[in-house]
N, C-alpha and C positions, 0 to 999 in steps of 0.2 A: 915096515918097522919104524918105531917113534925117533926122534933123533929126539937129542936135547936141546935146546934153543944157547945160543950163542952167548955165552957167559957177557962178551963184551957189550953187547947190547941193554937197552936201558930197560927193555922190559922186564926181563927177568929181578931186576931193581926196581920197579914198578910194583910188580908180586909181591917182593919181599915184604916192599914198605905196606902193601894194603894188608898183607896178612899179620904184620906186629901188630893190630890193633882189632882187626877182625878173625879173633884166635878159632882154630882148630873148623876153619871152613875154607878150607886150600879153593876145592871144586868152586864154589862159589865166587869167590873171588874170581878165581881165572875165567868162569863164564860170564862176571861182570865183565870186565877187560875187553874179553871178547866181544860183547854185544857192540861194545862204544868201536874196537877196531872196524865192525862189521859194518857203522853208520847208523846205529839201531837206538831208540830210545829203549829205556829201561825200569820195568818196574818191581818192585820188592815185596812182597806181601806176607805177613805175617803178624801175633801176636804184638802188643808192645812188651818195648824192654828187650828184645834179643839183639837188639844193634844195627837194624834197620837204616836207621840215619847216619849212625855210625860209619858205617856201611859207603853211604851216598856219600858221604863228606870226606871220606877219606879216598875215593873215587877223583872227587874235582880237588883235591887240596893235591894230588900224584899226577895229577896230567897236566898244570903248568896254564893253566887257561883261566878268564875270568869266569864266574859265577857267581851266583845270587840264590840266595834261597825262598822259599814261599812257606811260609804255614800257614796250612788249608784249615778254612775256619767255615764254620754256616755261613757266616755275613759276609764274606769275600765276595768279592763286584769282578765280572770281566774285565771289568778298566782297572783293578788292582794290580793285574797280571799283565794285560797288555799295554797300560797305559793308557792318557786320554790328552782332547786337545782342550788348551785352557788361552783364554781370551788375554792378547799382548795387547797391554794398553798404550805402547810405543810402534807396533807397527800397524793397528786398528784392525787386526783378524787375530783366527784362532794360528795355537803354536802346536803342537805335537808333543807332548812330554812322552817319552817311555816308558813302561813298565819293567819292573822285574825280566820279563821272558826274553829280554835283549841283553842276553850275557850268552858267550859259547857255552857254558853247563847251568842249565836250570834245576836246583833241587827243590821239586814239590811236595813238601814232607804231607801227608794224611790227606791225598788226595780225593779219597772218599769222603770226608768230613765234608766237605765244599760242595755246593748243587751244582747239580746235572749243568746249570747253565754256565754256570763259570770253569765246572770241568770243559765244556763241549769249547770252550776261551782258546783251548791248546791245540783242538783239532787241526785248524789250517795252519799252527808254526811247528807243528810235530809233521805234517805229510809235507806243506811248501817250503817251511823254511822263514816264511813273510807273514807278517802281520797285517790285515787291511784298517784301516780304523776312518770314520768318516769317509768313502770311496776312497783314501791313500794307501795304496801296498807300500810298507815299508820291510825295507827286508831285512832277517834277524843277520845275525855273524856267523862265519863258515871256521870249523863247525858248529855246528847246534845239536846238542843232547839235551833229552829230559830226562833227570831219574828222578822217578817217586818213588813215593812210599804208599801201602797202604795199609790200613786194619784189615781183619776178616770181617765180610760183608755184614755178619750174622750180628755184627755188635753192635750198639745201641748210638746212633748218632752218626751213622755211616748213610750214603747213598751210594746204589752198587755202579758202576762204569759201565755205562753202554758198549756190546761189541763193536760196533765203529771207532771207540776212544779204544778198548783194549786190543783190537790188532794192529793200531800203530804201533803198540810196542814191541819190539823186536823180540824180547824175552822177558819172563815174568818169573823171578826167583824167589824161595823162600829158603829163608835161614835154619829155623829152628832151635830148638832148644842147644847150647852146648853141650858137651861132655862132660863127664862127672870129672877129668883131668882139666880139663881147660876152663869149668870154671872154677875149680880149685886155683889155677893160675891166676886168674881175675879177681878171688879171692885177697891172694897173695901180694899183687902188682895191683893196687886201685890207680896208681898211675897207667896202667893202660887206658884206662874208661875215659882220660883226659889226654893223652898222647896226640890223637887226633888233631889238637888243638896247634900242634908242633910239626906235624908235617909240612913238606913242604914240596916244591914241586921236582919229579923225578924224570916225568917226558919233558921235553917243552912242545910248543905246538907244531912245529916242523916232524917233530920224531912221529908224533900223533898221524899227522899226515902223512907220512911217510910209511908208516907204520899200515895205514887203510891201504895206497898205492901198493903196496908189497902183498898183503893180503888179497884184493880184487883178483892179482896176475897167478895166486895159488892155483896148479891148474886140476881141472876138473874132469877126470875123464868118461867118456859116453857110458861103462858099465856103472858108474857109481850114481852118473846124472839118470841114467831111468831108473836106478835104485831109487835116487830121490823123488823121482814121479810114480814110483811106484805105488811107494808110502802116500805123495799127496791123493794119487787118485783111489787109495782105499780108503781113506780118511772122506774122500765125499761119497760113498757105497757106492762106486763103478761095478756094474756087473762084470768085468771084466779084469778086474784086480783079483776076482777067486777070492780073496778073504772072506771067510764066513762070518764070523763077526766084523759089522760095521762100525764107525762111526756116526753119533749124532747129526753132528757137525760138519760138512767138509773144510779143509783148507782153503784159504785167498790165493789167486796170484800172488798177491803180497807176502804172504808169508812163502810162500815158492822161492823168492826171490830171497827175501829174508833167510832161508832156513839154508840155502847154497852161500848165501855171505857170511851167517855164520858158523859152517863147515870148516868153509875156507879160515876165517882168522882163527878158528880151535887150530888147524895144523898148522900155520905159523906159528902159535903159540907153543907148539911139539917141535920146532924149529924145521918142518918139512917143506919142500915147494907141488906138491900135489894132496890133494882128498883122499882119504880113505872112508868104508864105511863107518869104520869105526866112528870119524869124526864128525859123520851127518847124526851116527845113534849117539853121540855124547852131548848135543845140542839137543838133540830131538825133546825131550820134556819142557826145557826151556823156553822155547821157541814154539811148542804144538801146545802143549797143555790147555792154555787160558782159549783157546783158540776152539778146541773142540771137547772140552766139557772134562780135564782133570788130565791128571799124571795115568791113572788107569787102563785109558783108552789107547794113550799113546803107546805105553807099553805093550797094551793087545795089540797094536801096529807091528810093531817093532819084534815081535814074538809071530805074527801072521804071514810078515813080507818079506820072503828071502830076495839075497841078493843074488842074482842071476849068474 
């Protein structure tokens, strides 16, 4: 049974503040939340205009950490992002400047706009955490998220994200249109659309951490954990999972690991200290979709794979 999470606590205040601004998409929000408890980067994908950025920015303006933003352009350079090293004419070598990607919250707004090669710029601080530049590992700040944003592939001026860049992301959400109520409200309040600009921070970076430490120790038990290999291994057609309808695709380790981490922070976020399945099926789109070819298939899972 769900408990309620702990009024006293700042999450619940967390919520609140990201849902003033990000009206009539509760779920949303709380599976953002969730991805970032979970250690997961995060991407948005959807038409423009529905609040996308919005979205991102009121994500890092609530968690109390630094960030920086990127807008993804064609002509963006990997050294935009990562930084490059620039000739000191006082110590007679090169110096390291930083890029953007050395902030704890990186917002990559239209990340599809930018080519494949200065996408691929993020792979190694999205999996390690460090940046190499001229054979120097530098390493970013703990922690380190990225949320982007992106268009749908199909539009004009986009390059699409190779699977290697899209299963670093922990989950991949889309907003969608609002309500005919809510955006009556937006209507009504055009100080919403610039509210964002007023936030301010509601974790600070201890509750964050604090917050992932509490989440990890959610415990997990053996009937739910091969619930969760259940699903992975129908999602790669195991003759053995008995689902008749397959997936394309199979799941990663990584997302294995991923999809139990964010189980675990959705039932924190229900104020529980163990998994239910319920909370692996509330991730599961999230976290599976981009991964094996649409919300469709995952459903066909999740409608295929009883729990034992």
């Amino acid at each position: 049974m769900s408990a309620s999470p702990d009024p006293r606590s700042p999450i619940p205040r967390a919520l609140a503040q990201i849902e003033s601004v990000v009206l009539g998409k509760p779920q949303v929000v709380r599976l953002a939340l969730a991805c970032l408890i979970a250690r997961g980067h995060l991407l948005i994908e959807d038409v423009p205009g529905v609040g996308k950025t919005t979205l991102a920015r009121a994500l890092a303006a609530t968690l109390g950490l630094s960030w920086r933003r990127i807008q993804c352009v064609a002509d963006l350079l990997p050294g935009d992002i990562l930084g490059s090293s620039v000739y000191d004419s006082a110590s007679g070598g090169f110096r390291f400047h930083p890029g953007p990607v050395f902030a704890s919250i990186v917002l990559a707004d239209e990340l599809n706009r930018t080519s494949p090669r200065t996408q691929s710029a993020l792979l190694e601080a999205m999996e390690e955490g460090a940046v190499t530049s001229e054979g120097v590992r530098h390493q970013l700040p703990e922690p380190f998220f990225v949320i982007a944003t992106q268009n749908p592939r199909e539009q004009a001026g986009t390059w699409p994200l190779p699977e290697s860049q899209l299963d670093r992301f922990l989950m991949v959400l889309s907003l969608g249109f609002p309500s005919r109520d809510d955006e009556r409200r937006l209507l009504a309040s055009a100080a919403v659309r610039s509210a964002v600009e007023s936030l301010s921070p509601v974790l600070t970076a201890s509750d964050l951490v604090a917050a992932q430490a509490a989440a990890a120790l959610v415990h997990v038990s053996e009937p739910v954990r091969e619930y969760l290999l259940d699903l992975i291994e129908a999602s790669r057609g195991a003759a053995a999972s008995g689902v008749a309808a397959q997936t394309a695709n199979g799941l990663s380790p990584r997302a294995t690991l991923g999809w139990q981490r964010a189980a675990q922070a959705w039932a924190l976020l229900s104020g529980r200290d163990a998994v239910y399945p319920e909370d692996v099926q509330a991730v599961a789109t999230a976290v599976a979709a981009h991964r094996i070819g649409g919300p469709a298939r995952v459903e066909r899972l999740l409608r295929d794979v009883r729990v034992r």
